[in-house]
C-alpha positions as CSV (number, residue, x, y, z in Angstrom):
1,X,-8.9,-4.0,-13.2
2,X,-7.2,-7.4,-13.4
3,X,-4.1,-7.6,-10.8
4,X,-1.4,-8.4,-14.2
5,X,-3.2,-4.7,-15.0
6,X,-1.4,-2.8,-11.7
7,X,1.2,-4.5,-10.8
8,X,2.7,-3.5,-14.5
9,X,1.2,0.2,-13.4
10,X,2.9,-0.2,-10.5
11,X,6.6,-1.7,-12.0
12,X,6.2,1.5,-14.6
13,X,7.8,4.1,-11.9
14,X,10.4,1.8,-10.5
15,X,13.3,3.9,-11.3
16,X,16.0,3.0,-8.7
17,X,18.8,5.3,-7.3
18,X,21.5,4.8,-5.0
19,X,21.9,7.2,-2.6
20,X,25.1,7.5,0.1
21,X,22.5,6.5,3.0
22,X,20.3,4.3,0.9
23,X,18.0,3.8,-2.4
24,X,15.2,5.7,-4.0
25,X,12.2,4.5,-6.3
26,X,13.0,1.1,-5.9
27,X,9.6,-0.6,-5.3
28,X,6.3,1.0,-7.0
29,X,3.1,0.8,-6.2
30,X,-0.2,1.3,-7.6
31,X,-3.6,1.8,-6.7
32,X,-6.9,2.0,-7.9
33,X,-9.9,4.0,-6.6
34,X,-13.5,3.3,-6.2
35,X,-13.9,6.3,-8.8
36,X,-11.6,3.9,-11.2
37,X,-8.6,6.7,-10.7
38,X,-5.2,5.0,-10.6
39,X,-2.5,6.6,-8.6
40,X,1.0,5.9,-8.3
41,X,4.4,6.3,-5.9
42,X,7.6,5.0,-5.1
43,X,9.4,4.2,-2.4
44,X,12.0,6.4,-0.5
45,X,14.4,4.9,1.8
46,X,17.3,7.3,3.0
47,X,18.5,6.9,6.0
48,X,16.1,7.3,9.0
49,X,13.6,9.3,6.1
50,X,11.8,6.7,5.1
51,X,8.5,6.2,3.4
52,X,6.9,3.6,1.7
53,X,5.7,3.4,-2.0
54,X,2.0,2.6,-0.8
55,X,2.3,6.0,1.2
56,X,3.2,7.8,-1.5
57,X,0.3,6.7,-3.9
58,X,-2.0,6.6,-1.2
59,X,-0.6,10.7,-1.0
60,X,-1.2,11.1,-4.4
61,X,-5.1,10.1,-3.6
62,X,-5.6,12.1,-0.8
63,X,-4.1,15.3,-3.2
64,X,-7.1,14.9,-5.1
65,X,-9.6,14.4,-2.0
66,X,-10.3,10.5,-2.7
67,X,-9.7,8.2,0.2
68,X,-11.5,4.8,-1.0
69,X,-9.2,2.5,-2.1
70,X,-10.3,-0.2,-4.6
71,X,-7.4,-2.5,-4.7
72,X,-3.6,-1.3,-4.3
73,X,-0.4,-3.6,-5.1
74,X,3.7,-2.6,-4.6
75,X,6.0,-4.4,-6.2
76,X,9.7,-4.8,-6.4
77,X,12.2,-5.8,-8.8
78,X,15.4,-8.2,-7.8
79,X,18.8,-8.2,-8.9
80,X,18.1,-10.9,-11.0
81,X,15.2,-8.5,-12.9
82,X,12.3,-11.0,-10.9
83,X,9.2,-9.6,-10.0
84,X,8.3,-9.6,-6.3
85,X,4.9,-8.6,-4.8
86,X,5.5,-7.2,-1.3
87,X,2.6,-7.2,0.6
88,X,1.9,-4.3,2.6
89,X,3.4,-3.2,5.9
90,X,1.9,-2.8,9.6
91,X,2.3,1.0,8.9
92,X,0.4,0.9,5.4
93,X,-2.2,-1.3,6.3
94,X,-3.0,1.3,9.2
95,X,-2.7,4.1,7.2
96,X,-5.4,2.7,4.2
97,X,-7.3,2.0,7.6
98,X,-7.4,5.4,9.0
99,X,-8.1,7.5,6.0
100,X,-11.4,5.5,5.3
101,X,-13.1,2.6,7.4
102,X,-14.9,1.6,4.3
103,X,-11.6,0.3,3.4
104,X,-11.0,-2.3,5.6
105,X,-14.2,-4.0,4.0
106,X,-13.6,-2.8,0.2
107,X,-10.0,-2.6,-0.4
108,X,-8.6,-5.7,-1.7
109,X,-4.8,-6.2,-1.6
110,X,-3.1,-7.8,-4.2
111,X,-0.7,-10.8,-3.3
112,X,-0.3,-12.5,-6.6
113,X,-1.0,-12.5,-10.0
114,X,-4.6,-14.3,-9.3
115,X,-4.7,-13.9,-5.8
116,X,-6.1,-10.9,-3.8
117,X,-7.1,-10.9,0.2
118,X,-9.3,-8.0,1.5
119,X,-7.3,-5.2,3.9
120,X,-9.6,-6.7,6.8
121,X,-7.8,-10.0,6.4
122,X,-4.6,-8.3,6.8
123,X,-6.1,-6.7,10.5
124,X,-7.8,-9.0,11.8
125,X,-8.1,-7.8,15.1
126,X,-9.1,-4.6,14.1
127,X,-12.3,-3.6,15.7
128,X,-11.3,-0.2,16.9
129,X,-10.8,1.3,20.4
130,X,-12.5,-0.7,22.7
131,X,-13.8,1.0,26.1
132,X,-13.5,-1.2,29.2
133,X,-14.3,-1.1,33.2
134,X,-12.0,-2.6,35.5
135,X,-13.3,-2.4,38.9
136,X,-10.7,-2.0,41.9
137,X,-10.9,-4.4,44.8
């Protein structure tokens, strides 16, 4: 799926809504299984409740017992009505980690309309718990 493909997935749920402590629905994001299944989810940030759209797609997949992610995007749309591409957070990035190793060498995030970089890129450190021996003196 072309990335001008799920980022307009993606911008088809943003439906924002101002709340007293915050907004729903305001960025959307979209993802795209290795079984070709696309799921979808908004953002929800209300006071210290806070999720992020990636989370809630990523939800969505796991609902259906799929936890290889293809490519994802989120997106948000400005005052102005311009597209922005948010890349994902520390927390998501961990989270499309944990669910699946594979992942981190399969999933490939989408950071523009032509440009994607792969979830490993994004945690480059990551080589898992490492054990160590630190002898006393």
């Amino acid at each position: 799926m072309k990335n001008v493909d799920l980022i307009k997935k993606a911008l088809s749920v943003i439906k924002p809504r101002k709340m007293r402590d915050g907004l729903l629905g305001d960025v959307g994001s979209a993802l795209i299984t290795d079984k070709n299944k696309i799921y979808l989810g908004v953002c929800a940030g209300v006071g210290s409740n806070t999720f992020c759209a990636e989370q809630n797609a990523i939800g969505s997949m796991i609902t259906k017992k799929e936890f290889n992610i293809k490519k994802i995007v989120a997106v948000w749309i400005d005052e102005n009505k311009k597209v922005h591409i948010v890349p994902p957070c520390g927390n998501c990035r961990q989270l499309m980690r944990e669910i699946e190793l594979d992942n981190m060498k399969n999933t490939e995030v989408v950071l523009d309309l032509d440009k994607t970089v792969l979830l490993k890129k994004l945690l480059p450190h990551d080589g898992g718990w490492k054990k160590i021996e630190i002898k006393k003196k």
